[in-house]
C-alpha positions in Angstrom: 0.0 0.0 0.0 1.1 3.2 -1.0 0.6 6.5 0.9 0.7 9.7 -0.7 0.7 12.9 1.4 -0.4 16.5 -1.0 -1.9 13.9 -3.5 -4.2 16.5 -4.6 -1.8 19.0 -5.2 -0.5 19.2 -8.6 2.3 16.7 -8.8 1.5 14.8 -6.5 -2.2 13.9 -7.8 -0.6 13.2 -11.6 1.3 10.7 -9.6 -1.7 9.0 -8.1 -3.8 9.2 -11.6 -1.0 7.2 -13.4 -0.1 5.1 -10.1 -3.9 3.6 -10.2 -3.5 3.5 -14.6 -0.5 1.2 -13.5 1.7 3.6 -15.5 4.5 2.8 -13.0 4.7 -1.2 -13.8 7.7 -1.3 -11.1 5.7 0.2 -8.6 2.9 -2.1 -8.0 -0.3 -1.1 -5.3 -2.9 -2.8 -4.2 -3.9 0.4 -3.1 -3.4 4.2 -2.3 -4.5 6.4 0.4 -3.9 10.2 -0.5 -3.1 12.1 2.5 -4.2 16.3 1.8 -4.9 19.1 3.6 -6.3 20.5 1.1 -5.4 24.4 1.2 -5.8 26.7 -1.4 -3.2 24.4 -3.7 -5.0 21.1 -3.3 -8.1 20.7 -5.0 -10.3 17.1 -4.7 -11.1 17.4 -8.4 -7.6 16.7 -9.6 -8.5 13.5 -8.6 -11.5 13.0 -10.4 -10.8 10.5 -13.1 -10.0 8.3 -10.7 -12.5 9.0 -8.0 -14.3 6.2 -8.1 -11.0 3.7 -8.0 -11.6 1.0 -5.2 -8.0 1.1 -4.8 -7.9 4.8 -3.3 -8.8 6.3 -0.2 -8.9 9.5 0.7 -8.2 11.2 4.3 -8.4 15.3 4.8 -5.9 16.2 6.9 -2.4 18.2 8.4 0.7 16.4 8.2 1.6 18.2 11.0 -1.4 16.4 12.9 0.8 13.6 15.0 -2.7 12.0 15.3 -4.3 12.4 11.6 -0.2 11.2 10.4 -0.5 7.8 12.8 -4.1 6.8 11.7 -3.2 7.7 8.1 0.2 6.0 8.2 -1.0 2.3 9.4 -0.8 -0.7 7.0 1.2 1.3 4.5 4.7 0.1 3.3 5.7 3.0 0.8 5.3 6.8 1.9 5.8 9.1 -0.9 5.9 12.7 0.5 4.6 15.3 -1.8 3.0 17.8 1.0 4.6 21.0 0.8 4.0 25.0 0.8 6.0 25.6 -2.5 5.4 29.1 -3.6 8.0 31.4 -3.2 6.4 34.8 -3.2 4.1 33.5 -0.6 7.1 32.4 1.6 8.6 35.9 2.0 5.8 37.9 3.5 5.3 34.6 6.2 8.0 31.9 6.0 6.6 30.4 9.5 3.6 28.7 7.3 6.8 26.9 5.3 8.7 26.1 7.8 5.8 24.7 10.0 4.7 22.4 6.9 8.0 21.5 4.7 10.1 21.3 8.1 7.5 19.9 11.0 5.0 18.2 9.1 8.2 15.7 7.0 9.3 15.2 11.1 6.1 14.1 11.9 5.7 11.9 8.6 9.0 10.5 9.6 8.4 9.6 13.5 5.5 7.9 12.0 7.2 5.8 9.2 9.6 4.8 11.8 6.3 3.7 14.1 5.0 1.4 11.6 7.9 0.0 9.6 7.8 2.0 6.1 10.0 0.3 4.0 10.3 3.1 1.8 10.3 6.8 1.9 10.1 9.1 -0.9 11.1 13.0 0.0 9.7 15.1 -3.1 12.2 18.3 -3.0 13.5 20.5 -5.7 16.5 21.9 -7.5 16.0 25.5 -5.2 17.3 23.8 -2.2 20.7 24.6 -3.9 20.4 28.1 -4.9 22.0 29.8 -7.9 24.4 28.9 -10.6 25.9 31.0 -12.9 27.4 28.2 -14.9 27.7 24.4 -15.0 25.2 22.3 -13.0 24.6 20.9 -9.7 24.9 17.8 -8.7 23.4 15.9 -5.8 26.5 15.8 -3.8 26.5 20.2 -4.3 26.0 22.1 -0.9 22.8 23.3 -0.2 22.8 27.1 0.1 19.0 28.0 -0.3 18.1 31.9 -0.7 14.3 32.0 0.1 12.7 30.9 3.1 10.7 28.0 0.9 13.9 26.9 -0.2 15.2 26.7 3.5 11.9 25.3 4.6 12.6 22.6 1.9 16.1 21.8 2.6 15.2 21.5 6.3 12.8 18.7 5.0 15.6 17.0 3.2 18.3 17.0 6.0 15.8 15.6 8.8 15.5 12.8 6.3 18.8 12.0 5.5 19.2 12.1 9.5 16.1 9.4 9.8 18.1 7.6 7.2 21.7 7.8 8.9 19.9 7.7 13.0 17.4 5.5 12.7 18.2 3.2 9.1 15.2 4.0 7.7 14.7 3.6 3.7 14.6 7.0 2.6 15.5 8.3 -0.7 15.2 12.4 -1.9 14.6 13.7 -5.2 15.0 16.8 -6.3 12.8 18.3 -9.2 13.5 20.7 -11.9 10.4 24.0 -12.5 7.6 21.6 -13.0 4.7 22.2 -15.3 1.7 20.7 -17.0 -2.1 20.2 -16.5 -3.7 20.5 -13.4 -1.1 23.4 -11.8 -2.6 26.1 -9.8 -2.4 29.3 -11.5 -0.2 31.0 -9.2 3.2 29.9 -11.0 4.5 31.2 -13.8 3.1 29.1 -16.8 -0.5 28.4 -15.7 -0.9 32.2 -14.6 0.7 33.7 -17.8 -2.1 31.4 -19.6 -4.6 32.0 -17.8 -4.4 35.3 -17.5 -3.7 35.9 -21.5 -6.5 33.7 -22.6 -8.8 36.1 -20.4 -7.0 39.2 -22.0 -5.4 40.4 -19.1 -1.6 41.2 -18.9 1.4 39.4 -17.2 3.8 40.7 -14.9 7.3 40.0 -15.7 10.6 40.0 -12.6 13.4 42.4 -13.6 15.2 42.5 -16.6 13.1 38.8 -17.1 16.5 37.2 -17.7 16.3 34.6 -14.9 16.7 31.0 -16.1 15.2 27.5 -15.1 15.0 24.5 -16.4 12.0 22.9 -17.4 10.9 19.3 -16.8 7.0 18.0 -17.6 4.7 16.5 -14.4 4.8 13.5 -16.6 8.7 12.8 -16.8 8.8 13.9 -13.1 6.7 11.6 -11.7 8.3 9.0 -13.5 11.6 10.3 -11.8 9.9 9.9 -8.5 8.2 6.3 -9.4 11.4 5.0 -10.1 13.5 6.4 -7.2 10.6 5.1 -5.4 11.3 1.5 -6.8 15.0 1.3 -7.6 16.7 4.0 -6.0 19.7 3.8 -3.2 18.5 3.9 0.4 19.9 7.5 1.5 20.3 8.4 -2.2 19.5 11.7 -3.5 18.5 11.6 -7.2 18.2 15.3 -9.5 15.2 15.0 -12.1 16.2 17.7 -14.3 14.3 18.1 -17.5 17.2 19.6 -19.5 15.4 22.6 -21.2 16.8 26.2 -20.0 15.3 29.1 -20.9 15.0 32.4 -19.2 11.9 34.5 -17.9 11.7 36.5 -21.1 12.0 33.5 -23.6 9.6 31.4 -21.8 7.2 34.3 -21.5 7.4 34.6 -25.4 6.9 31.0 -26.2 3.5 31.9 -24.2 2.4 34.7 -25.6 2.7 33.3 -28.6 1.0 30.3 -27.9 -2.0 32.5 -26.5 -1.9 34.7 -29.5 -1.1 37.9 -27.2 2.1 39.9 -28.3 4.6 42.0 -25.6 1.6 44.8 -25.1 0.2 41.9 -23.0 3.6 42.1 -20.3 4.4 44.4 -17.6 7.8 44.5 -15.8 7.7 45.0 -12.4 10.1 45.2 -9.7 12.2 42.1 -9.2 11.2 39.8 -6.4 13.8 39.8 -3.1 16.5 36.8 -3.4 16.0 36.1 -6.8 17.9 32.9 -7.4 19.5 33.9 -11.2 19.6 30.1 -12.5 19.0 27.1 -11.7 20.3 24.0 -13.4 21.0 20.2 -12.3 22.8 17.6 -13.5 20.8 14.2 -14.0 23.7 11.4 -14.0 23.6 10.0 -11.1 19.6 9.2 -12.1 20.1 8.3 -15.7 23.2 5.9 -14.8 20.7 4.5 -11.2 17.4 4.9 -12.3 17.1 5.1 -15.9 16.1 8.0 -15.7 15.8 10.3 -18.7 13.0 13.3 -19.7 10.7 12.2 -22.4 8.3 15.0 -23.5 9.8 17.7 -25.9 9.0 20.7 -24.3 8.0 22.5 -27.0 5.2 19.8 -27.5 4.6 19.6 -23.6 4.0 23.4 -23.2 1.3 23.3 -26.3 -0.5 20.6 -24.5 -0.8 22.1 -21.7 -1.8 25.5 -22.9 -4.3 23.3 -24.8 -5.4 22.1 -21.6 -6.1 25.4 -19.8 -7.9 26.4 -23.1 -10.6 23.1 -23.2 -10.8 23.3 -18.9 -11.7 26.5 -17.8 -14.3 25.4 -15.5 -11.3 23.7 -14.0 -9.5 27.1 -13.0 -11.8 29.5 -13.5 -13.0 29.0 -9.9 -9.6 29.5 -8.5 -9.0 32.9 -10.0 -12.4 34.4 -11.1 
């Protein structure tokens, strides 16, 4: 049995609707049990087309909860950790919501996979947890010098479980996730806003000089990352899932005004948000060479699916921004 805390977030419910379409052959479950809290990010109808599943359960609930975390926990034998405040802009104006979730709530997940014998546990983190690079890429044995307090939040996550792992022997493995997009995304990060927010005629605000860069990996080819770190990877390994497309602020913003039939009228600059990370970038050896790892969806076609997506499913969004 599988456990899946956020699983109604976005990543984490793609993972669960292509964990029950046995898309992850060597990952098999009898069933799932989606752990969610469901704030503002977590939304029940992500998990719609497979609602009606007899192989998933769902519990509303805090990870932070000792209690909710125990009752939840019992019977499973894979934990795969999703839960998480990830927005960054959110972070700076009140970092204690952060480091209450991505910091307490992975302790409390932790104390009670040690409880019932997980045999597995799978930290979902991200490439920020390093910070910036002006050249070259990080690799999973790079320090961690996060510069916003949801970075921080998440790095604390990842060192308490690579102490479980070295205190206590339990089977933990962490990956670490490129910028993340696809269907299903709550329109507060960059792609699913600009969309949304074009398609509706509105106009998009662009950091700085918009020359920040990220690299871009699909929900699809992350998951898959996760799945088979989940199945295969080290205990105490750390595995980068980098999707291996860079492109700054300004070219990605082009790509989707283009795709939304706007032009640059549509953008306004504004002032640059505080600890701006100027580029991330990872390298993916160490999965490629363990896991077999390797990104399968083109960008180029992944961004005009999902733009098609947010086109054919505004009664999907439109309630979360209207």
């Amino acid at each position: 049995m599988v456990l899946v805390t956020g699983g109604a977030g976005f990543i984490g419910s793609h993972f669960v609707r292509t964990l029950l379409g046995t898309g992850y052959p060597a990952l098999p479950c009898a069933r799932v049990t989606v752990l969610d809290k469901l704030t503002y990010a977590g939304n029940r109808a992500n998990l719609d087309p497979v609602a009606h599943d007899p192989r998933l359960s769902f519990v509303e609930g805090d990870i932070c909860d000792p209690q909710v975390v125990d009752k939840a926990m019992r019977g499973h034998d894979v934990v795969v950790h999703f839960a998480a405040e990830s927005h960054v802009d959110r972070s700076i104006p009140d970092p204690g919501v952060f480091v209450r979730t991505n910091v307490l709530g992975t302790q409390v997940l932790l104390d009670a996979a040690l409880r019932h014998g997980v045999t597995r546990f799978v930290h979902v983190s991200t490439d920020e947890v390093y910070g910036s690079v002006e050249a070259g890429t990080f690799d999973e044995e790079s320090p961690l010098r996060p510069n916003s307090p949801y970075a921080a939040a998440k790095a604390g996550g990842d060192l308490l479980v690579r102490a479980y792992h070295r205190t206590h022997g339990l089977d933990a493995v962490i990956t670490r996730g490129s910028n993340t997009y696809g269907p299903y995304q709550f329109p507060e990060k960059i792609i699913p806003l600009f969309v949304v927010t074009l398609l509706e005629g509105g106009s998009v605000p662009l950091y700085g000089d918009g020359h920040h860069v990220r690299d871009w990996l699909h929900v699809d080819d992350h998951c898959r990352g996760i799945a088979a770190a989940a199945a295969k990877g080290r205990a105490g390994g750390v595995y980068n899932l980098g999707g291996g497309t860079e492109l700054s602020n300004r070219e990605l913003t082009a790509r989707l005004l283009d795709a939304c039939g706007a032009d640059w009228s549509s953008v306004r600059h504004v002032e640059d948000r505080k600890g701006h990370d100027r580029r991330y970038a990872l390298s993916v050896t160490r999965s490629r060479e363990e896991l077999g790892f390797a990104p399968s969806v083109p960008f180029e076609r992944g961004l005009r699916e999902t733009v098609q997506w947010y086109r054919d499913n505004r009664g999907w969004w439109w309630p979360l921004v209207g």
